[in-house]
SEKELUM-333279 format. One record per residue (C-alpha): x, y, z. Coordinates in Angstrom, 3 decimals. Example, Ala and Ser with C-alpha at 12.3 -4.5 7.8 and 13.67 -1.06 7.14 Angstrom:
<sites>
SITE         px         py         pz
SITE     12.300     -4.500      7.800
SITE     13.670     -1.060      7.140
</sites>
This chain:
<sites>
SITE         px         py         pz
SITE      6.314    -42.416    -33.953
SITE     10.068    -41.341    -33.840
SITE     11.109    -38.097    -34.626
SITE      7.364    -36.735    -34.832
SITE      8.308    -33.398    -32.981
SITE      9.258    -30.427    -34.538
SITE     10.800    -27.217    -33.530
SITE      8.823    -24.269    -35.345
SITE     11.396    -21.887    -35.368
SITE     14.532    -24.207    -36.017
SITE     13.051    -26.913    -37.738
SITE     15.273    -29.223    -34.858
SITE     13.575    -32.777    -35.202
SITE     13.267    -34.564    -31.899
SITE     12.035    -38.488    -30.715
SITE      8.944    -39.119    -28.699
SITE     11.447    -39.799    -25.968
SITE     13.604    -36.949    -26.300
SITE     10.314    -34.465    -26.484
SITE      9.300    -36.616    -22.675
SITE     12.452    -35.656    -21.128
SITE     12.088    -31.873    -22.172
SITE      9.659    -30.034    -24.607
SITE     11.861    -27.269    -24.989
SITE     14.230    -26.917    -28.234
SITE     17.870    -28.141    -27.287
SITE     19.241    -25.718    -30.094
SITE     16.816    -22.386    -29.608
SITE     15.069    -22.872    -26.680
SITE     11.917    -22.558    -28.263
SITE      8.824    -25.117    -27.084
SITE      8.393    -27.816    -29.438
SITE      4.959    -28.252    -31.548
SITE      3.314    -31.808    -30.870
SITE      1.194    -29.971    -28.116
SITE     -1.492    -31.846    -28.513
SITE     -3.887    -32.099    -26.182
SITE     -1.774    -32.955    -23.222
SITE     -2.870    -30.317    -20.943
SITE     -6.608    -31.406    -21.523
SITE     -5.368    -35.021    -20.278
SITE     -4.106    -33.464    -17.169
SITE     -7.159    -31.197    -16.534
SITE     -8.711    -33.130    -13.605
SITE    -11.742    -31.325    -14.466
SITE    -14.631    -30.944    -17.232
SITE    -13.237    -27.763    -18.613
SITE    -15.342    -24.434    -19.578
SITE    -14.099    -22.946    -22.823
SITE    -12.496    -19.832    -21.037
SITE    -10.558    -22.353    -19.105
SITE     -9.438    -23.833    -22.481
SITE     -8.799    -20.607    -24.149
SITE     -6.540    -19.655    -20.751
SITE     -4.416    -23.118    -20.946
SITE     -3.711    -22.301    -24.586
SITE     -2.658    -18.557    -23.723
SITE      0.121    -19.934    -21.172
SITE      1.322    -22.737    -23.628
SITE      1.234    -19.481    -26.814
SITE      3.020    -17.219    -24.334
SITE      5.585    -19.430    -22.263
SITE      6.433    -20.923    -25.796
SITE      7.339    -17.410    -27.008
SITE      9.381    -17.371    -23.678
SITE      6.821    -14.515    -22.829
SITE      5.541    -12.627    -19.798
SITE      1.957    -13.705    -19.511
SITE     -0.335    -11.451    -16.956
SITE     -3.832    -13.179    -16.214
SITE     -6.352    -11.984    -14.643
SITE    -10.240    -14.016    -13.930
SITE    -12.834    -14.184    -11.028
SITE    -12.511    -16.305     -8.019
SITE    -12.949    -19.961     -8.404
SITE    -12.179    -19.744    -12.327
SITE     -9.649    -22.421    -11.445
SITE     -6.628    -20.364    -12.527
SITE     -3.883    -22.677    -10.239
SITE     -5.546    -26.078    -12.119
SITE     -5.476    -24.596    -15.309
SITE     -1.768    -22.818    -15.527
SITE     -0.438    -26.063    -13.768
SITE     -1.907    -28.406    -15.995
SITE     -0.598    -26.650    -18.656
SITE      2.882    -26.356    -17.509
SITE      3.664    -29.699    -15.580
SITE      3.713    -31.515    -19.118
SITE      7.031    -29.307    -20.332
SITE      9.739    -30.557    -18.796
SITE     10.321    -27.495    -16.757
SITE     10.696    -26.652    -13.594
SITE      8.270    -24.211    -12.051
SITE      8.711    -21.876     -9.222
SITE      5.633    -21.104     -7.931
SITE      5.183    -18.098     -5.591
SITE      2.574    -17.539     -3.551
SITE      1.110    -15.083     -0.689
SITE     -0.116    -17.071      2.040
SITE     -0.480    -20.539      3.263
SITE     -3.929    -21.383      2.067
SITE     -2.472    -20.824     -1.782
SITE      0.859    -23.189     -0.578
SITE     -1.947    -25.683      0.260
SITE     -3.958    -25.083     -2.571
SITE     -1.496    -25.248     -5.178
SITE     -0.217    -28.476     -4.090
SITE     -3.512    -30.066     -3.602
SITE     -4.396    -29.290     -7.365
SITE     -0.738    -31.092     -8.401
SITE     -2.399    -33.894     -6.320
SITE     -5.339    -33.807     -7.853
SITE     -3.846    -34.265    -11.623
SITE     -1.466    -37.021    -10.659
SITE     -4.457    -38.674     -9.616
SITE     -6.462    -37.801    -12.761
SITE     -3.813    -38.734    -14.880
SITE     -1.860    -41.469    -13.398
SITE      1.140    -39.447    -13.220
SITE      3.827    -38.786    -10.654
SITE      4.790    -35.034    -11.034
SITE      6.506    -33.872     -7.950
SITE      6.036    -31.114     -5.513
SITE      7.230    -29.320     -2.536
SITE      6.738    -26.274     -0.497
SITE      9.984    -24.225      0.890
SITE      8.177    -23.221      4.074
SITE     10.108    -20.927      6.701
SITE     11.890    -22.657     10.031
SITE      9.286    -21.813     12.186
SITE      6.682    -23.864     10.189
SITE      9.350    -27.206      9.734
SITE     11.481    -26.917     12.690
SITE     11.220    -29.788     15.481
SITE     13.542    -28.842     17.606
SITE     11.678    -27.363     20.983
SITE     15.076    -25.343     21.673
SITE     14.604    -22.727     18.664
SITE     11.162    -23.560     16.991
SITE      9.366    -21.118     18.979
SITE     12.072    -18.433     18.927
SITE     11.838    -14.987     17.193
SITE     13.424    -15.787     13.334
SITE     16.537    -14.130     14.006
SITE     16.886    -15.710     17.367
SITE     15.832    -19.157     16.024
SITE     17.911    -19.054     12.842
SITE     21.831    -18.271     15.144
SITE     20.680    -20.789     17.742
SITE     19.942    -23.063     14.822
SITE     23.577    -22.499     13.601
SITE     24.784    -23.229     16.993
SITE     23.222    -26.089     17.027
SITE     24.179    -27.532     13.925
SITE     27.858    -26.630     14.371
SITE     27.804    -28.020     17.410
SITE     26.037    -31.488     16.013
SITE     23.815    -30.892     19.191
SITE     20.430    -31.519     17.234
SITE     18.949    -34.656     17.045
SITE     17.274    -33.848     12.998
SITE     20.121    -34.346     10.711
SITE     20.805    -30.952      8.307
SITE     23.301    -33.339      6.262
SITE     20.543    -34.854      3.719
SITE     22.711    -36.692      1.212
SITE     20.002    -38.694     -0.296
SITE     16.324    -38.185      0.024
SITE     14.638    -41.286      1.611
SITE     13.039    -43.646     -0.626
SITE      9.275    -44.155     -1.560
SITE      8.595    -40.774     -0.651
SITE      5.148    -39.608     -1.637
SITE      5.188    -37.022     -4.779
SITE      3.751    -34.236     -3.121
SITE      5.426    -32.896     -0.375
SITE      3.545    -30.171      2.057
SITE      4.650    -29.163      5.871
SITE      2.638    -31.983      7.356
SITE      4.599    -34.523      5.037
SITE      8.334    -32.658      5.581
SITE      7.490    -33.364      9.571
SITE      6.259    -36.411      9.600
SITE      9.238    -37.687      7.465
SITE     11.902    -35.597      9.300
SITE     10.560    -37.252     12.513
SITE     10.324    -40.711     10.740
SITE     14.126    -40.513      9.296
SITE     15.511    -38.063     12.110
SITE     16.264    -35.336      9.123
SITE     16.007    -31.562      9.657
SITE     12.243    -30.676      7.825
SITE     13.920    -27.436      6.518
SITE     16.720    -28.943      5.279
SITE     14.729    -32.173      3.601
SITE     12.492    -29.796      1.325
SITE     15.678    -27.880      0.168
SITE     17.169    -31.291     -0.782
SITE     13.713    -32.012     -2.180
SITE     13.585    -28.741     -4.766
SITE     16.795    -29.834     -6.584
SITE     14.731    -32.276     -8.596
SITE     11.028    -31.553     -8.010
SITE      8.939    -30.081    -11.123
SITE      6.743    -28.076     -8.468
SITE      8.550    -25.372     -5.779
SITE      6.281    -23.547     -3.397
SITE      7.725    -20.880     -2.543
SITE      6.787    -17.583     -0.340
SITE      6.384    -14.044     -2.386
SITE     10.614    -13.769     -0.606
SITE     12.331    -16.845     -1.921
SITE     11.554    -14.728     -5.233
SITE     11.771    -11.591     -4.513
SITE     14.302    -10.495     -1.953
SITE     18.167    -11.735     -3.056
SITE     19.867    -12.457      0.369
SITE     16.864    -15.513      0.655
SITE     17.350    -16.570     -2.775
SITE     20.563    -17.311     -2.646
SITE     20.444    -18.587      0.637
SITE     17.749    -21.159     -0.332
SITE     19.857    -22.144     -3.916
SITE     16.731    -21.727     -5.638
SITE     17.866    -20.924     -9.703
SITE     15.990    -19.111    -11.453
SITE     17.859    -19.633    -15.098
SITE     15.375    -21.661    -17.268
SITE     12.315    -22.238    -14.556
SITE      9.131    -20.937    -15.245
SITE      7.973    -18.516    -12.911
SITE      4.347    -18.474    -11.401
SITE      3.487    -15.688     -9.188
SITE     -0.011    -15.679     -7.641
SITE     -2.249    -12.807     -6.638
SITE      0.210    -11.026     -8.568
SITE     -1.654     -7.582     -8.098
SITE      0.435     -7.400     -4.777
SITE      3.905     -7.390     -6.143
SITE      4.867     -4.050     -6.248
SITE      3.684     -4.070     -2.578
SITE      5.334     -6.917     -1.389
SITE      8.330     -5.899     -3.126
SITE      8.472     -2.896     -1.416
SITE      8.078     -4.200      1.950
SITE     10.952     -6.888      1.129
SITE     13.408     -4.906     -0.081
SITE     12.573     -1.489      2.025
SITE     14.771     -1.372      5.331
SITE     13.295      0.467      8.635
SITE     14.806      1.810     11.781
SITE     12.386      2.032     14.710
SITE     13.297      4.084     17.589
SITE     14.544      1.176     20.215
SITE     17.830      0.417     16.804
SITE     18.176      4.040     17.217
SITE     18.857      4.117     21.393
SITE     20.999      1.553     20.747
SITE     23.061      3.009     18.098
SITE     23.036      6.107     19.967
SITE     24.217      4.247     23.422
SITE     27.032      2.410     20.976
SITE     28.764      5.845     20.281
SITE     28.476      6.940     23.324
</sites>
């Protein structure tokens, strides 16, 4: 029925299509009421009442535009249960992980509810060079080393994988994971690394490592905004760790010779 969504704290009516588009308040910014049991739809699962009760404390707290910190045992199904509740919003989500398996896992589960629920929600991971690059003459050189020679490269239009992606090719599959990025680049003759950064501008789902978030020079490098996304961060007991490590600069004693041998 038209105009059946509310705002709580305006009072903002909306229409059924204007709550699909976005279930965030135009006016406030606060998430609309017909919740409903759309997360339960997209559970691709028989769910356990502590996996209920956890669904409805990310749609309380992200609708309060709070900071929610969860914590359960292994194989609760925490990744299924925050994405199902989240993917029906109409928000993007950055989600940051610690290592590949998690990448892998996070995007199977977004597989795993499109298939439940017949839906289409998008996906991709923003993997580093060395893990998308198909170019023999830098994919197996030190990051620093592969990332100028890339440059070169690309300035030079001397590699064969197009970095220019204009438009993303069609009848692409939703979910997008390394394997996918390759196989496409190689398909269309597009850079892999430069095809899942064209990719993130419109999916719902961004993988991203623990640095895409964290550290600024490879946030801004990568474009990825911030400003109304909802932010996922797994195993997040390791983030003052990790954030230390990103943003903490070292000298080793080989940057010190050579300092040394500059003033000479």
């Amino acid at each position: 029925m038209a105009g059946s969504v509310r705002c709580p704290n305006c009072g903002k009516i909306y229409s059924d299509e204007e709550y699909s588009r976005d279930r965030f308040c135009r006016v406030c910014k606060t998430l609309l009421e017909r919740l409903g049991v759309d997360h339960l739809e997209l559970f691709p699962y028989e769910p356990y009442p502590a996996q209920i009760e956890f669904m409805e404390d990310v749609l309380r707290v992200v609708g309060s535009r709070g900071v929610l910190l969860a914590e359960a045992c292994n194989g609760f199904g925490k990744t299924v249960s925050a994405l199902s509740s989240l993917l029906p919003l109409g928000r993007g989500i950055i989600y940051a992980t610690r290592t590949h398996e998690q990448v892998r896992q996070v995007l199977a589960e977004v597989e795993m509810i499109n298939s439940k629920a017949g839906a289409s929600f998008t996906a991709v991971n923003l993997a580093s060079r060395e893990h998308l690059c198909l170019n023999p003459e830098c994919r197996d050189l030190p990051h620093r080393e592969a990332v100028e020679v890339c440059r070169i490269l690309r300035e030079d239009d001397d590699c064969p994988y197009s970095s220019e992606v204009e438009d993303l090719p069609r009848d692409l599959p939703s979910v997008m994971n390394p394997e996918t990025l390759v196989k496409t680049g190689r398909k269309f003759s597009l850079c892999p690394y430069f095809l899942a950064r064209k990719a993130s501008k419109d999916s719902r789902v961004v993988v991203v490592p623990y640095a895409y978030v964290f550290d600024p020079h490879v946030r801004e490098s990568s474009g990825i905004p911030l400003m109304d996304k909802i932010l996922v961060l797994d195993e997040g007991h390791n983030i003052d760790r990790v954030g230390q490590e990103i943003l903490s600069d070292t000298l080793n004693a080989s940057l010190i010779e050579a300092a040394a041998n500059e003033l000479k």
